[in-house]
N, C-alpha and C positions, 0 to 999 in steps of 0.2 A: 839608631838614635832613640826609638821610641822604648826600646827596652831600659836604658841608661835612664830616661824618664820617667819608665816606671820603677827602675831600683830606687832614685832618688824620692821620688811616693810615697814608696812603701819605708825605706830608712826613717822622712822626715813625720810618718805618721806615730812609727813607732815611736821615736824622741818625744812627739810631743806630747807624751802622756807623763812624763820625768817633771816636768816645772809644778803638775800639779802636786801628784806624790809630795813634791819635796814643800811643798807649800802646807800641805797637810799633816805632814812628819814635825815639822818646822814649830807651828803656831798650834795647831791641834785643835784647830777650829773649821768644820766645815760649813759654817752660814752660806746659802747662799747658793750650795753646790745641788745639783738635782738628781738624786739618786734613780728617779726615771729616766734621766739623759742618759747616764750609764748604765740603766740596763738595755737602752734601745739600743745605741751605740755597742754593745756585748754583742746582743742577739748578730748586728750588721756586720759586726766585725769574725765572730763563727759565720755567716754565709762563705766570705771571702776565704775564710781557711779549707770551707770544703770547697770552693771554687777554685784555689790555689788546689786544691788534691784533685781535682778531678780533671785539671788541664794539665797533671803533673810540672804543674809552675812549684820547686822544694823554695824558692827564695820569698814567693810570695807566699806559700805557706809559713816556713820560718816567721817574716815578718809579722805577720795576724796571729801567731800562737803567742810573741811575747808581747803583743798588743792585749790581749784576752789578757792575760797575765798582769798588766800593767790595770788593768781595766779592774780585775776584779781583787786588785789592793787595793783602788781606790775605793770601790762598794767597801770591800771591810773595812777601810779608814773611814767610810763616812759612817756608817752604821755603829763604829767603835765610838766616838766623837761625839753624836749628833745628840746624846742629852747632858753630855758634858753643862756643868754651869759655869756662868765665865767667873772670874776672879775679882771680888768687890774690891773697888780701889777708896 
């Protein structure tokens, strides 16, 4: 039981990095977003990959590599974005 727990975790962590992306792909606006959250959030999420490699856990590795992944699209999309000027209406 506790394993099924933590697959469902590490699944639901991975996903949630997709609403932003697409929120950012989407509008190409990233107001708002904290480009310090995401790199603290990077650094936490590399411990877990080497924690998943050093307890040879491959699924919780798997998961924290396409989290990294996920992570550091959205650093490029904020950094892409971030002096965009909005569109005078």
């Amino acid at each position: 039981m506790a394993e099924i727990i933590g697959y469902i975790a590490c699944i639901l962590t991975t996903l949630s990095q997709i609403p932003q992306i697409y929120s950012i792909i989407k509008y190409k606006k990233v107001e708002g977003i904290s480009l310090a959250y995401y790199f603290v959030l990077l650094v936490s999420i590399l411990f877990w990959v080497v924690y998943g490699i050093l307890i040879g856990d491959k699924f919780v590795t798997f998961c924290n590599i396409i989290v990294v992944i996920f992570i550091l699209t959205i650093m490029f999309l904020i950094n892409k974005y971030k002096n965009q000027t909005k569109n005078p209406q």
